[in-house]
C-alpha positions in Angstrom: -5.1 -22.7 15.9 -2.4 -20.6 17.2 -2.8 -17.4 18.5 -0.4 -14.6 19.3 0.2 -12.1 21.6 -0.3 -8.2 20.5 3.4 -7.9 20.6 3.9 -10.9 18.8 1.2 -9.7 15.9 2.9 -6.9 15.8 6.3 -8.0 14.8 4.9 -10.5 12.2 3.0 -7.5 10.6 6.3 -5.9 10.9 8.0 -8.5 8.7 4.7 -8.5 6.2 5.0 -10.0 2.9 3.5 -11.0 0.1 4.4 -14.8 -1.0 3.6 -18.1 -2.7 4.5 -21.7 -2.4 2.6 -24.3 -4.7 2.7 -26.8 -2.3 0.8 -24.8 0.8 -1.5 -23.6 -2.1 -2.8 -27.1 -2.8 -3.7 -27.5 1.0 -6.4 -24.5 0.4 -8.5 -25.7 -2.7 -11.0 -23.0 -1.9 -8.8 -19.8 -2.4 -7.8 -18.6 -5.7 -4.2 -17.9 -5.9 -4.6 -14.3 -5.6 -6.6 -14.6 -2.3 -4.1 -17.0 -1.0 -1.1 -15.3 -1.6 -2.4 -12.1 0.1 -4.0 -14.4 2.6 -0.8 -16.1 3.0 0.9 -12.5 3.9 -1.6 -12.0 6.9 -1.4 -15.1 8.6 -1.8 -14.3 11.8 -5.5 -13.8 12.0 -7.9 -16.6 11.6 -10.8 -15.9 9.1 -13.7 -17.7 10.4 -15.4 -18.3 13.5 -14.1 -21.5 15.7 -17.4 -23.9 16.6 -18.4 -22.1 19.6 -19.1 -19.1 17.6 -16.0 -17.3 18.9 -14.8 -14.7 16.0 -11.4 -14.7 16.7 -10.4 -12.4 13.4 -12.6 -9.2 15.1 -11.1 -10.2 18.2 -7.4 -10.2 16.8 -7.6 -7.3 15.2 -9.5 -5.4 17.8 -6.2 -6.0 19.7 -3.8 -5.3 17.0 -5.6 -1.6 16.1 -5.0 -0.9 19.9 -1.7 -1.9 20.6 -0.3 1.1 18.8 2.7 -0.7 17.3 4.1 -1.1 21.1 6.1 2.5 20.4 5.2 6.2 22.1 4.0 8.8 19.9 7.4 10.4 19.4 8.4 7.5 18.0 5.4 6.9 15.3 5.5 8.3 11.8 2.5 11.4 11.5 0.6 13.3 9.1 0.3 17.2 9.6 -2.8 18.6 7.5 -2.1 22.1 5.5 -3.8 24.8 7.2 -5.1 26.4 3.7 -6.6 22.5 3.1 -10.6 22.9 3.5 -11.4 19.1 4.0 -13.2 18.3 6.5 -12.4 14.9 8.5 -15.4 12.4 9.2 -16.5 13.3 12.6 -17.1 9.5 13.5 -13.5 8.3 12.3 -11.8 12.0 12.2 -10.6 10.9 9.1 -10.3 11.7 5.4 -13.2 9.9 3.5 -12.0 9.4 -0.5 -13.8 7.5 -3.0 -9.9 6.5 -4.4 -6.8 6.7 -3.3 -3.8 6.3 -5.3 -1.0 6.0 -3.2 2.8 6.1 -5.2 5.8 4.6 -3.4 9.5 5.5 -3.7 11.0 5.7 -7.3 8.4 4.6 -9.9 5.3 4.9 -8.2 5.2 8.5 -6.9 7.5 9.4 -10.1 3.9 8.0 -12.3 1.7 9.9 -9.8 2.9 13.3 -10.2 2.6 13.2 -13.8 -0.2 11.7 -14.1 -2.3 14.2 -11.9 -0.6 17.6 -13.1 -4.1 19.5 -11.5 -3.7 18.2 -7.1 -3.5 20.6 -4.4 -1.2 19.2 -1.4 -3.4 19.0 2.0 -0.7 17.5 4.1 2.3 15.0 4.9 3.0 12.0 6.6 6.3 12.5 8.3 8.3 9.8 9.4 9.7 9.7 13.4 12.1 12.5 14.0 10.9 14.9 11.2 10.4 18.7 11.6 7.4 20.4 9.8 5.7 23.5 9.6 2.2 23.1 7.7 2.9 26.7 6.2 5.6 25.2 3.9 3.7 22.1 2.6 3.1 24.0 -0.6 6.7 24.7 -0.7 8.0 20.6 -1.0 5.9 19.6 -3.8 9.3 19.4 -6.2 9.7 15.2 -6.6 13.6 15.9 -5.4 11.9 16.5 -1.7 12.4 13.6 0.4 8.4 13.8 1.4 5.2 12.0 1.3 2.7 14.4 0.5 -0.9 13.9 0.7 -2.8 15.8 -2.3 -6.7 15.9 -3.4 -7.3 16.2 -7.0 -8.6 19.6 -8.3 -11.7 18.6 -10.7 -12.8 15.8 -8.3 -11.6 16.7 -4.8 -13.2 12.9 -4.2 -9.5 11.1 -5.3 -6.8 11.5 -2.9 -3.2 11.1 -4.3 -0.8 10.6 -1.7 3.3 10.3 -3.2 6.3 8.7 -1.1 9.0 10.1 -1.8 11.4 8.3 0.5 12.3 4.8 1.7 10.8 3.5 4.9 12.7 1.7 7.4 11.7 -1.8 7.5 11.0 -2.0 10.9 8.8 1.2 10.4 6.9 0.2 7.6 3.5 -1.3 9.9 3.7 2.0 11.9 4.1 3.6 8.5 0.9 1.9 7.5 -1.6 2.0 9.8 -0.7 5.9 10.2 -1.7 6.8 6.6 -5.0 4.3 6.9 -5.9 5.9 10.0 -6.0 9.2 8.3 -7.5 8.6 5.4 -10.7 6.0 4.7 -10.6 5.1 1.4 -13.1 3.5 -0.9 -11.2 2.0 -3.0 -6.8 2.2 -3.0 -4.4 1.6 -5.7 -1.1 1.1 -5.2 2.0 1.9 -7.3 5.1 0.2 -6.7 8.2 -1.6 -8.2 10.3 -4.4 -7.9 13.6 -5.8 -9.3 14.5 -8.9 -11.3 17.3 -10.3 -8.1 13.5 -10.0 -6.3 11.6 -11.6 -9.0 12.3 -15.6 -8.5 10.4 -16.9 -11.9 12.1 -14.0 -14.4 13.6 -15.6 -17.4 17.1 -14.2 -18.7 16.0 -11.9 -21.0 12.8 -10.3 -19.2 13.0 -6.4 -19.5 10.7 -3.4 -19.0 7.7 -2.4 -19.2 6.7 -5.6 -17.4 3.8 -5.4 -14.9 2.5 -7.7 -12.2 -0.6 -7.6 -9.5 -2.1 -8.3 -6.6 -5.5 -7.5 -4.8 -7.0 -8.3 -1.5 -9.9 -10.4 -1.4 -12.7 -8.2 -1.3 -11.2 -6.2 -4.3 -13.3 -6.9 -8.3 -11.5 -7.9 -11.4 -10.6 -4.5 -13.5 -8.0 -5.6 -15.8 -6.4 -8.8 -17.1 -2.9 -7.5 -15.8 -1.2 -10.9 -14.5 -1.0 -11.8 -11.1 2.3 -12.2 -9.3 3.1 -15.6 -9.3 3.7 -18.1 -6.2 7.3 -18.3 -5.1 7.6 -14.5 -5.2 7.7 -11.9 -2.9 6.7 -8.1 -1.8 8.0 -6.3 0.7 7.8 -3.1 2.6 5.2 0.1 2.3 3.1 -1.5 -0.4 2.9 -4.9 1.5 2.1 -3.3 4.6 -0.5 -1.4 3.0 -2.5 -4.2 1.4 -2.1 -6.4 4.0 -4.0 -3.8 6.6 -6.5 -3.4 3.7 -7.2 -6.9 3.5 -7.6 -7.3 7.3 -9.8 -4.5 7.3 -11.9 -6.5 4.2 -11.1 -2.9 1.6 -11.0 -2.8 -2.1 -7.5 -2.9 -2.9 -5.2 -3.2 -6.0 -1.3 -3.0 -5.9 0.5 -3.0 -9.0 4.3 -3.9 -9.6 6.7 -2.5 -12.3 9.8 -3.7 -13.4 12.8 -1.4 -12.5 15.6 -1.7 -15.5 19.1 -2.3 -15.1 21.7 0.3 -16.1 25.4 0.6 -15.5 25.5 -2.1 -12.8 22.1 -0.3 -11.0 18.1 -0.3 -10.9 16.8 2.8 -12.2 13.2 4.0 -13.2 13.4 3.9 -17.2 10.6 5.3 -19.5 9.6 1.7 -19.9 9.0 1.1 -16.1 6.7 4.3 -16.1 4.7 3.2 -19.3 3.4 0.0 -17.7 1.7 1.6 -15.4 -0.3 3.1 -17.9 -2.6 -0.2 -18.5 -3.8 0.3 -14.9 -4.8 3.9 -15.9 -7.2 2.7 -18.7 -8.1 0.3 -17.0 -9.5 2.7 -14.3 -11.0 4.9 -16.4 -13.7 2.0 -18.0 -14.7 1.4 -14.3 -18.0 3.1 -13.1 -17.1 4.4 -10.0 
């Protein structure tokens, strides 16, 4: 079993993926290929106890949670809460609690968010390192041309957070990125919105187009919908990788869903079609009893 310093987790979590290969996969009979290929992502924690009873997964992520990604606080994305927001943080976490959050990345995801939740009230930001905000102005950067990530609770059920990324995340930020927004905010449940391109999808066929939808969910997360899973031999990068891979650590209910960007004029753009697939996941939602 190899095991890894904090430093050394933390640049693997850094570099977080989501992946398959079919041969790896027939080593672990046990996992279905969902599990495995999130499982896959996040191997840098063992899941069970060695023989002596020793849990090393609690012990490695006990570590990881306090090694603060190795950087100072100036140097760590933040959220700043809007004064006029009237939520009130657990006192045991001092964090949001939410029954959902749907969480919208750059381009498709948070472009699908905001117009699918017309009623939210914003409650705060997460800013990345370097970035100047006053909380009086949150209500002003709600427009989807602001380069923000605003954090908004839902007006008939104050329950379901909404939080929209409006920009792109360094890589080498994304972790930081990550465990900032799950620190704040303890979700029940967390859906993710996200796209991808066909130069990132290895198994697309020549004349695969939009809407075209793929999934993934950690571990702990129920089947809601017959979307198909995102097969072996591909891979997920960035925000929404970094995301479910803390999620599945911490053993959450989470569901990330994939659209297909379309090509125009030589460039990937978010079409009609790459919005409209997102809305299976939104009936599919809206059967669960939650």
């Amino acid at each position: 079993m190899v095991m890894y310093s904090a430093v050394e987790k933390t640049n693997r979590l850094k570099k977080t993926h989501i992946w398959g290969s079919g041969d790896d996969y027939e080593q672990t009979p046990n996992l279905s290929r969902q599990q495995w290929c999130v499982r896959l992502a996040t191997d840098f924690w063992p899941f069970q106890p060695d023989g002596n009873g020793r849990d090393y997964e609690a012990e490695e992520l006990e570590e990881l949670e306090n090694a603060e990604l190795e950087t100072t606080p100036s140097q760590q994305p933040r959220v700043v809460w809007a004064p006029s927001s009237t939520r009130k943080l657990n006192p045991d976490k001092q964090q949001l609690d939410a029954k959902i959050l749907h969480l919208g990345l750059n381009g498709a995801g948070s472009l699908f968010l905001h117009a699918q939740f017309e009623f939210k009230k914003v409650i705060g930001a997460l800013l990345l390192p370097g970035a100047e905000l006053n909380g009086t102005s949150l209500e002003e950067k709600q427009s989807i041309q602001n380069k923000m990530c605003l954090i908004y609770e839902i007006k008939d059920d104050p329950s379901c957070l909404v939080v929209t990324c409006q920009y792109d995340v360094p890589k080498e930020q994304t972790a930081a990125w990550a465990h900032v927004l799950l620190n704040h905010i303890g979700p029940e449940r967390t859906i993710i919105f996200d796209s991808f391109t066909m130069h990132e999808y290895k198994t697309a066929s020549e004349d695969l187009a939009p809407p075209f939808l793929r999934k993934l969910k950690t571990s702990a997360a129920e089947e809601i919908d017959d979307i198909v899973y995102l097969e072996p031999a591909n891979m997920l990068t960035g925000c929404g990788a970094a995301i479910l891979t803390l999620l599945e650590i911490r053993h959450a209910k989470a569901w990330m869903y994939v659209s297909l960007l379309e090509m125009q004029l030589g460039r990937y753009d978010v079409t009609t079609d790459t919005l409209q697939a997102f809305e299976t996941v939104i009936k599919s939602l809206s059967r669960q009893d939650w």
